[in-house]
Structures are given as C-alpha cells and as structure tokens.
N, C-alpha and C positions, 0 to 999 in steps of 0.2 A: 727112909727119906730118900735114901740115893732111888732106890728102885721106882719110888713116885714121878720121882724128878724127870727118871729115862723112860716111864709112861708120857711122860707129857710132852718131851721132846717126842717122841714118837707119836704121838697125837699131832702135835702142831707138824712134824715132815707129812705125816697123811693129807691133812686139810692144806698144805703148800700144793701138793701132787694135783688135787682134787681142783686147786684154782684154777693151773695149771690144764689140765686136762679139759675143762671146762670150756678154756679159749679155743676158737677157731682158727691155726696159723694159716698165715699168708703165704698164699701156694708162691713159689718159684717164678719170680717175673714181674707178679704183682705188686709188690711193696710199691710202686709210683702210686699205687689206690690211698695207700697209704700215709705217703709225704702232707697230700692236700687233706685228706677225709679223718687222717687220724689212726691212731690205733684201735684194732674193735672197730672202727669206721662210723668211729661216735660223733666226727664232725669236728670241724675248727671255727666258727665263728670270727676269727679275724681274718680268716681270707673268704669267707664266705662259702666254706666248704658244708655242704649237711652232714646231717648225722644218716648213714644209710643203713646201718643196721637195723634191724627187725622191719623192713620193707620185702613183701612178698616178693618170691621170683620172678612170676611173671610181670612185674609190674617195672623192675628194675629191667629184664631183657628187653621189654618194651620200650623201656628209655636211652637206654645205651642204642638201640639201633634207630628211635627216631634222631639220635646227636651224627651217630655214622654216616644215616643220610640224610641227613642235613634238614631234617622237619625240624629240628629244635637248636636251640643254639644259633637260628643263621638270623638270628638280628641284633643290629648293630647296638644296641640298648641291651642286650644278655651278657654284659664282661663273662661270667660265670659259664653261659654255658656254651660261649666262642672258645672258652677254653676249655670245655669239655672234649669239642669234635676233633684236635687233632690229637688227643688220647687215644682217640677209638676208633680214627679213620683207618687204621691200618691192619685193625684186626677182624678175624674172618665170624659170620655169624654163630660159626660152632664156640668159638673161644666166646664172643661175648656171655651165649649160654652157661659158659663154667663159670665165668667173673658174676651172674647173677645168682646162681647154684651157691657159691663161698661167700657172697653178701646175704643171700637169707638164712645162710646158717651161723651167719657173724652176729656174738650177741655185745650188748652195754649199755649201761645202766642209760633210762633215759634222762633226755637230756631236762636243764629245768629253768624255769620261767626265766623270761627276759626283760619283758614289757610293762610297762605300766598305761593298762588301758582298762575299757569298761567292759567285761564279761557277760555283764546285765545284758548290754545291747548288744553285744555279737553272740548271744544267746537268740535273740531274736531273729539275728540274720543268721543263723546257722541252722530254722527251722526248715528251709528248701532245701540245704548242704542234705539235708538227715534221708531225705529220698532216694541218692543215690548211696552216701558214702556211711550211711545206718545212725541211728540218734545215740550211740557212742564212740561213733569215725570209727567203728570198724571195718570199712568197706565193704564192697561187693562186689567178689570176682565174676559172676556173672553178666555183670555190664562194665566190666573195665576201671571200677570206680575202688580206688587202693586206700589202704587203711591209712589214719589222717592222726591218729594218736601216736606218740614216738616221735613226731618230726620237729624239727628247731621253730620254735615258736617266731622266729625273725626271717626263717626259710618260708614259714608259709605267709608272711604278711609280701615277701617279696614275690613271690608266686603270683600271688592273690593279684597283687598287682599290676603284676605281666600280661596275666588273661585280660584285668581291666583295660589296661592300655596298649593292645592288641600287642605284647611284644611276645606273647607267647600264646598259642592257637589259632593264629593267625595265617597257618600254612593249609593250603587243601586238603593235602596228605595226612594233614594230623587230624583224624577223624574225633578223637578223645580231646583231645584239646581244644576242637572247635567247640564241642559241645560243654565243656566246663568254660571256655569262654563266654558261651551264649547264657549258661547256669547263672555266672558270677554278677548279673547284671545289676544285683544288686548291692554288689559292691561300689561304691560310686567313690569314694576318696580311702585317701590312705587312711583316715582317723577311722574308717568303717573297717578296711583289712586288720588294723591292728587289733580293733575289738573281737572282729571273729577268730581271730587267729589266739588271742587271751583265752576266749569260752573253748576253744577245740584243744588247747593246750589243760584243761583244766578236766579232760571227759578222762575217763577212765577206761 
C-alpha cells in the first residue's frame, strides 16, 4: 500500500512538472503584457483586453507595429487601442519581433462564448469572411488574412464594428485594414457583428 501510494505521488509530481513545462514564461520585462492580457495572454474581458495567445507571429508583429506607428489605435473612438501605442512606442522593431515570437508560442485554453445572438444568420454573412480568412477562420497567410477562431467572441463583434464605422481601417497606411474595411460592408449594424461573431466563434 505504502509503495502504491509513493507511485502516485510520483505520478501526480510528474504531470505538476509536465503542466508546468508546458507554459510559455514571460520573458524578463514583459509582464506589463501581462497585467492587461492576463496570464497565458488568455485576455480579461473587463478591461477589454483579448485573448492573444494562439494568434500567428506575423500577424501579431504586424499589429504591434501598425499601434507604434500610429496606423491603429489613433482614433479617438479606439479607448483600447490609444492604449495600446504608448505600450509600444518606445520600443524598437527587433524587440516587437520577440514580443510576437513569446505570443505565438503562448498557449490557453480558448476562450468561450459570451453572446447571445443568432449563428443562423452570421453563418450567412460569414459566407464572404470564408474567401479570405478559409470556411473554418483558419486564415490565410498568403494575403495577410489571420486566423479568426481562438479570438474573444466580444473582441471581434468590437472589431467588426470598428472597420464598419470607420474607426478602424480608416488610415492609408493600413493597407489590410482598409481592405477588411471595404470586405465588412456587409456588416451594417451591431445586431449583424454579434451574429457573425456567434457563427465564427462556433467554427472549429
């Protein structure tokens, strides 16, 4: 019996170690990634931080440097992502690449529904989403279009929204965002982002 016992304590220290090993620590510096995004960078929902983990590299370096220079985040209607650029204004574009490098290798469970909206119909409007971003939001690095499953089902009705009411794509320089701007036009009211944002949370 004793010997069973000190099997399984040694089992359970193994699968501790293995948790443990599993996580991505947070390089030296970073933890402010932290404070707002969470641990694992699974997102907080009350301040409106996303969940950033399992978002492709490039897709995250690309963002942190349209906030730096000021293509995103500079309208007065972004609370969230005004406070992203003096995060990032001060650092150089080698360091952003390592903070996108330790976000796509940060994993956590994803996140899960929030909404109550109709799937049916943002099933229908998600049939134009599927040409860039694939008919399961996997994305497509080839045109710049990032995978759409994993993300806070309330992060993309607020997104959604941005593009529709020009607070977000609306810069020259943001060549990707003009064009998901120009995509979204079928988004016409909020009770339409929450629907597609329902079905794109529901893809697998």
């Amino acid at each position: 019996m004793l010997v069973k016992s000190f099997l399984v304590l040694l089992t359970l220290a193994a699968m501790s170690q293995l948790a443990v090993a599993e996580e991505t620590p947070t390089p030296e510096g970073l933890e402010y990634c932290t404070v707002c995004h969470g641990s694992q960078l699974k997102g907080n929902a009350n301040i409106g931080a996303p969940r950033l983990s399992g978002l492709p590299q490039w897709y995250i370096e690309r963002q942190l440097l349209n906030f730096k220079q000021g293509i995103r985040g500079a309208h007065s209607d972004d609370d969230r992502g005004m406070e992203m650029r003096p995060m990032v204004s001060g650092l150089s574009v080698d360091e952003l690449k390592a903070i996108a490098a330790w976000v796509a290798k940060t994993e956590s469970d994803k996140p899960k529904a929030t909404l109550t909206a109709d799937s049916s119909a943002g099933k229908a409007l998600y049939q134009s989403c599927a040409a860039c971003h694939g008919a399961q939001g996997e994305g497509n690095k080839a045109i710049g279009a990032p995978s759409l499953t994993g993300l806070n089902d309330w992060y993309l009705v607020t997104q959604l929204n941005h593009f529709r009411l020009n607070v977000r794509g609306a810069q020259s320089a943001d060549t990707y965002g003009q064009q998901m701007k120009a995509a979204s036009v079928m988004v016409t009211s909020e009770q339409d982002a929450a629907n597609l944002a329902a079905y794109i949370t529901q893809l697998n």
